[in-house]
ZATI-255762 format. One record per residue (C-alpha): residue number from 1; x, z, y. Coordinates in pm, whole numbers, plus 50000, padded with zeros to 5 digits. Layout:
N
PT resi     u     w     v
PT  NUM     X     Z     Y
...
***
This chain:
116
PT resi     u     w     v
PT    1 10574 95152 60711
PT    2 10516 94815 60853
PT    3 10721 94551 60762
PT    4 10797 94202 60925
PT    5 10770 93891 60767
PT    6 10906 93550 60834
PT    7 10814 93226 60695
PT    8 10982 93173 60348
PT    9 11265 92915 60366
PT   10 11107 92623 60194
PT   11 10821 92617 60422
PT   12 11030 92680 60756
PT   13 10800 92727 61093
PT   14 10927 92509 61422
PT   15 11055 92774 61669
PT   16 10834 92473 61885
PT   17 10494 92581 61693
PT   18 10593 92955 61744
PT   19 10629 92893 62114
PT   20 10291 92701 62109
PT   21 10084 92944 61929
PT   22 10239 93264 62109
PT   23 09968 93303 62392
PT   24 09676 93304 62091
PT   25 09865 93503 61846
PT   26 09877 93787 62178
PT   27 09484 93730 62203
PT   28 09403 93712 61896
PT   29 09446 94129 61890
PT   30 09227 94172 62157
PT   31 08852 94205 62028
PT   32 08610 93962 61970
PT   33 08904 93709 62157
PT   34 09042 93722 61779
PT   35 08778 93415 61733
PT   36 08947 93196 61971
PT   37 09288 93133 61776
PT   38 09093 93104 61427
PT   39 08868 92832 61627
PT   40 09114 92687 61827
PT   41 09448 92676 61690
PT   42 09407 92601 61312
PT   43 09632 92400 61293
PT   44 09944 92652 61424
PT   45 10024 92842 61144
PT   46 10167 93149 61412
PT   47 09867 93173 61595
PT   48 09629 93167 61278
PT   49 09833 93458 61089
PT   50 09779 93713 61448
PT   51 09459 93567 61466
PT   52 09350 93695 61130
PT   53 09510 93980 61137
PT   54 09302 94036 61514
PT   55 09022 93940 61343
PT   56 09001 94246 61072
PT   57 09090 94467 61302
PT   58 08773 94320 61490
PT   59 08548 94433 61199
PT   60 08690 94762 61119
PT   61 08623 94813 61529
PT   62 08232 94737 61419
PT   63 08253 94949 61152
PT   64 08424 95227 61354
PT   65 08118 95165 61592
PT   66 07849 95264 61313
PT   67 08039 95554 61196
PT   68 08058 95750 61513
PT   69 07696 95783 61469
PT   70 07707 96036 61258
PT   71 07776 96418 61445
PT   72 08096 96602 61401
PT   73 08280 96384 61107
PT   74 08211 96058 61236
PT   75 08290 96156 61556
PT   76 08643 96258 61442
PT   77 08696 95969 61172
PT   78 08638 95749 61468
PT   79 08882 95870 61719
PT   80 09108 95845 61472
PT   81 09036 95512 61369
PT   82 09015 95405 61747
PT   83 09323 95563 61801
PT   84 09497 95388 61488
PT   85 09365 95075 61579
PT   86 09489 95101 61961
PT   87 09805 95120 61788
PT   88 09827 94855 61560
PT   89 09691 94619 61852
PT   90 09958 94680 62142
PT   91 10189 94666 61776
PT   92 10068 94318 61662
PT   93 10090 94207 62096
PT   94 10471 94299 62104
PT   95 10554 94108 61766
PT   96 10375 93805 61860
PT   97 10529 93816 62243
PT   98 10870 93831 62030
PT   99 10724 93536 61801
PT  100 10749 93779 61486
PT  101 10575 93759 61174
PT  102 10426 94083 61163
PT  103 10218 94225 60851
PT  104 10041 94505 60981
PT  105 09947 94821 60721
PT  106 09682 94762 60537
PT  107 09545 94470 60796
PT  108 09825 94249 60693
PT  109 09702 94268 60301
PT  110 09313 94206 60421
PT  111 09444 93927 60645
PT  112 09616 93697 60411
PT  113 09272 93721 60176
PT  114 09095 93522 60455
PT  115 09049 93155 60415
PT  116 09014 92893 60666
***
């Protein structure tokens, strides 16, 4: 399942920098919005890790979009994939409002590959 994550110990996070970055971590899972704390908050180390996480859930929405396309299968694969999606959004939302570092399944592992 999902697990949470906090900052390891010898590079602590100010509870003042969670604060500051908790409004773009929340929209940073909310579509194309994911841009705005990757653009806007670099430097807030909170913000940045919801943002990227918003931001490949972003592309796998686009790729969703192509899929459905195709009749029957793709039709199914992306209700799923909505659905899962839906999920891990209104998941990531809660953890940030709580100013948790949460690694989402699978998007949490594509996330931290992203370099900005």
């Amino acid at each position: 399942m999902a697990e949470e994550t906090k900052p390891a110990a010898d590079n602590p996070v100010p509870t003042g920098e969670i604060e500051e970055g908790k409004i773009f971590a929340v929209i940073g899972y909310i579509g194309i919005l994911c841009l705005l704390p990757l653009l806007l908050k670099k430097e807030n180390k909170f913000a940045l890790f919801h943002g990227k996480q918003g931001l490949v859930l972003f592309i796998a929405e686009i790729v969703t979009s192509v899929v459905v396309w195709v009749p029957i299968l793709g039709w199914i694969v992306a209700l799923l994939a909505s659905l899962a999606f839906i999920v891990l959004s209104v998941m990531g939302i809660l953890q940030a409002l709580s100013g948790n570092y949460w690694k989402a399944p699978v998007v949490g592992d594509l996330a931290e590959k992203i370099n900005l």
